[in-house]
C-alpha positions in Angstrom: 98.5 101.2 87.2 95.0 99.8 86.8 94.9 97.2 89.9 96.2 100.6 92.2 93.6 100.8 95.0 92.8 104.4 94.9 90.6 103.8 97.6 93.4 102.7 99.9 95.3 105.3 99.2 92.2 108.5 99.8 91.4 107.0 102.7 95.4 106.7 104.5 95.4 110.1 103.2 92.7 111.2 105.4 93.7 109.3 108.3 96.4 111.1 108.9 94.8 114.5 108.3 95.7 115.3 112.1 99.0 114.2 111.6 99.5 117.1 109.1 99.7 120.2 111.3 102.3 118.2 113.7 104.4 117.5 110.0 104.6 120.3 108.9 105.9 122.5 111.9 109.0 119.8 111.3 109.0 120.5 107.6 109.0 124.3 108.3 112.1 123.6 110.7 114.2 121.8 108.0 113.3 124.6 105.3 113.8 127.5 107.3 112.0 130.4 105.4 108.5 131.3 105.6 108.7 132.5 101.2 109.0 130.7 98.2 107.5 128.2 95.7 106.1 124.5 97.5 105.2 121.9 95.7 103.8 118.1 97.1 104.5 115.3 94.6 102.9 111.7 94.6 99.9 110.2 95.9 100.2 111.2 99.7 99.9 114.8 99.6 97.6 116.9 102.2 101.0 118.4 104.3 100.7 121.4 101.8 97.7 122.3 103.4 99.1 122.6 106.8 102.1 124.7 105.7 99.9 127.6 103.7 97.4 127.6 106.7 100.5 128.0 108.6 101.9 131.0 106.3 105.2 128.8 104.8 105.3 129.4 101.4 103.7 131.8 98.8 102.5 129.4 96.2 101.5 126.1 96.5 100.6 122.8 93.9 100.6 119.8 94.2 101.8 116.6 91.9 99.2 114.4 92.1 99.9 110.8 90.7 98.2 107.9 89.9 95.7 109.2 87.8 92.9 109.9 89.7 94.0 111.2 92.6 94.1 114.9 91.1 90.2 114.5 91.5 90.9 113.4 95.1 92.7 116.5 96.4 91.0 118.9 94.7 87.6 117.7 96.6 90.1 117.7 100.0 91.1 121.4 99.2 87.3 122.2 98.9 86.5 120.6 101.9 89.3 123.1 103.4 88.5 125.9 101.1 91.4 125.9 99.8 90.9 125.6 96.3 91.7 128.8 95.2 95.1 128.9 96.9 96.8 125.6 95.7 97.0 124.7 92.0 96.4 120.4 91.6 97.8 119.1 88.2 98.1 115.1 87.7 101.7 114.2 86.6 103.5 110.7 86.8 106.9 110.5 88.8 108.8 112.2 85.7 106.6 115.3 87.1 105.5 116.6 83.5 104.1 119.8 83.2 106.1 121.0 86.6 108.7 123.8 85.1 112.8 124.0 85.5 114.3 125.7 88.2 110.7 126.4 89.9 110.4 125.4 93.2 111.6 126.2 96.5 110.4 123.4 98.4 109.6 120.1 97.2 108.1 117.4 99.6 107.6 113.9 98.4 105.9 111.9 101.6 106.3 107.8 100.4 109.0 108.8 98.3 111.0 105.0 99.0 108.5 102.9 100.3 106.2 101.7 97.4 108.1 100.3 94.4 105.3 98.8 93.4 103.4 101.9 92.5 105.9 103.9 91.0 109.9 104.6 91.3 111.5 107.9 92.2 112.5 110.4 89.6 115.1 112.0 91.4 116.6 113.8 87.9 113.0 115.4 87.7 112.8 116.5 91.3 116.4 118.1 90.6 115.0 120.0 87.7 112.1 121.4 89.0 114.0 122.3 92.1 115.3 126.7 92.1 119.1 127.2 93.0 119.2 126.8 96.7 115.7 124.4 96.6 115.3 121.4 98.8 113.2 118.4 98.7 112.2 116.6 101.2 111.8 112.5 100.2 110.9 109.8 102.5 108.5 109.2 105.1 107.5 109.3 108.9 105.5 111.0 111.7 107.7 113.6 111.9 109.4 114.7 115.6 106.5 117.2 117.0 103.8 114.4 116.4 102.7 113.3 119.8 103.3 110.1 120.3 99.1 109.9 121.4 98.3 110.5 118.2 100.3 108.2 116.2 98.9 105.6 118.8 95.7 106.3 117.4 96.3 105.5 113.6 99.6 103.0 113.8 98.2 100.2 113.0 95.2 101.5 110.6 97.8 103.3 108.7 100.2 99.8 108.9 97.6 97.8 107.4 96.7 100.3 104.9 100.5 100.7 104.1 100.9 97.6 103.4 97.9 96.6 101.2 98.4 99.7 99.0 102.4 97.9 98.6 104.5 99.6 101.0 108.3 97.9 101.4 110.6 97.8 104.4 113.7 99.3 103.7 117.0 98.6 104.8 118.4 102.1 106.1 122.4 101.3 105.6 121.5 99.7 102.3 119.3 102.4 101.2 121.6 105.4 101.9 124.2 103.6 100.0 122.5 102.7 96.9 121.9 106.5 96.6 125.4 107.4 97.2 126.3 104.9 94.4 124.0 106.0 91.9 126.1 109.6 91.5 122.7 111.8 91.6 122.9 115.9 91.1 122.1 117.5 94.3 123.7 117.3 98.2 122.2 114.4 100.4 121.3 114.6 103.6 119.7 111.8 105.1 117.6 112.4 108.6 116.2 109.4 111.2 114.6 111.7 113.5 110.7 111.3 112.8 110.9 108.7 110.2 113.5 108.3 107.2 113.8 111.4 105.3 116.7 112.3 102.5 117.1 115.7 102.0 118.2 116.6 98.5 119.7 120.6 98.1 120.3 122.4 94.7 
C-alpha cells in the first residue's frame, strides 16, 4: 500500500464533489426509504454527505481505506460541517471494526475497478449488512447527472482514474464471474448511470 497516491485519490474525490448531490438522488431512488443505518466503504467516499444533507438515513460512517484517507474525510466533513453527524473510522476491505447485521445501506463507489489497490470483500459487506440491507458496489455518474457536468470533469477524472490504477471491465464477463463465485446475498446488476451490482440481504 505504500506507493498508493493518496494524492490522486483526495483530489478525484473533490472533483466530483458536484457530482455528489446528482448521485445520490439516484442512490435514494434504488434504496427507497428515507431511515436507517448508511455506511460508505473504500477510498471514494463524499456521496454520504449528499444523502444526510438530503435527510436519507439516520446515521451515517464511513469506511475509509488506504490508511490515510480517514484523515482526508474527516477535514472534508469539517469543511461541510459535518463532523459531528458522520462517524469516519479507517478499515481495510475486510471492513474491521464495522459490526454484524448493522447497516441499512452500504455504498461502495470503485468497488470493481482498481484491483490494484485493493479487492472486494463481498463476505464482509454481507455481514455488516441488517436483514433487508443493500449495498450498492460499482461505479458511474449516476442517471440524474447532467450530462454538462460530467463534460466538465470526464477527462480530469479519466486521467486521474487511471493513474491511481483503474481497470476496464468486461460487463458479460464480470457479471458472470460473480454468479460463479456462489456469494450470500441477491444480485442485481444495473447499466443505467454506470455499472452498479446491487447486493440484498
Amino acid at each position: 500500500m505504500n506507493s498508493v497516491r493518496l494524492d490522486l485519490i483526495q483530489e478525484i474525490n473533490q472533483l466530483w464533489n458536484p457530482i455528489y448531490p446528482y448521485l445520490a438522488r439516484h442512490i435514494s431512488e434504488l434504496y427507497g426509504r428515507r431511515d436507517g443505518d448508511i455506511v460508505e466503504i473504500g477510498p471514494f467516499c463524499g456521496v454520504i454527505f449528499s444523502l444526510l444533507k438530503e435527510k436519507i438515513g439516520h446515521a451515517f460512517r464511513m469506511a475509509a481505506f488506504p490508511e490515510g484517507m480517514g484523515h482526508f474525510f474527516r477535514e472534508e466533513a469539517g469543511k461541510q460541517n459535518l463532523v459531528e453527524r458522520i462517524e469516519i473510522i479507517e478499515t481495510d476491505p475486510s471492513l474491521v471494526g464495522l459490526e454484524e447485521d448493522h447497516c441499512d445501506l452500504a455504498i461502495f463507489r470503485g468497488a470493481f475497478f482498481f484491483p490494484s489497490l485493493f479487492h472486494v470483500d463481498f463476505s464482509a459487506i454481507y455481514r455488516i449488512l441488517r436483514r433487508g440491507g443493500i449495498a450498492l458496489l460499482g461505479g458511474g455518474f449516476g442517471k440524474f447527472t447532467p450530462e454538462s457536468m460530467i463534460e466538465k470533469i470526464k477527462r480530469r477524472s479519466r486521467d486521474l482514474n487511471l493513474s491511481i490504477g483503474k481497470t476496464e471491465i468486461d460487463e458479460d464477463r464480470f457479471i458472470q464471474d460473480l454468479r460463479t463465485r456462489n456469494l450470500k446475498g441477491r444480485f442485481e446488476f444495473l447499466f443505467e448511470g454506470g455499472l452498479w451490482a446491487l447486493m440484498r440481504k
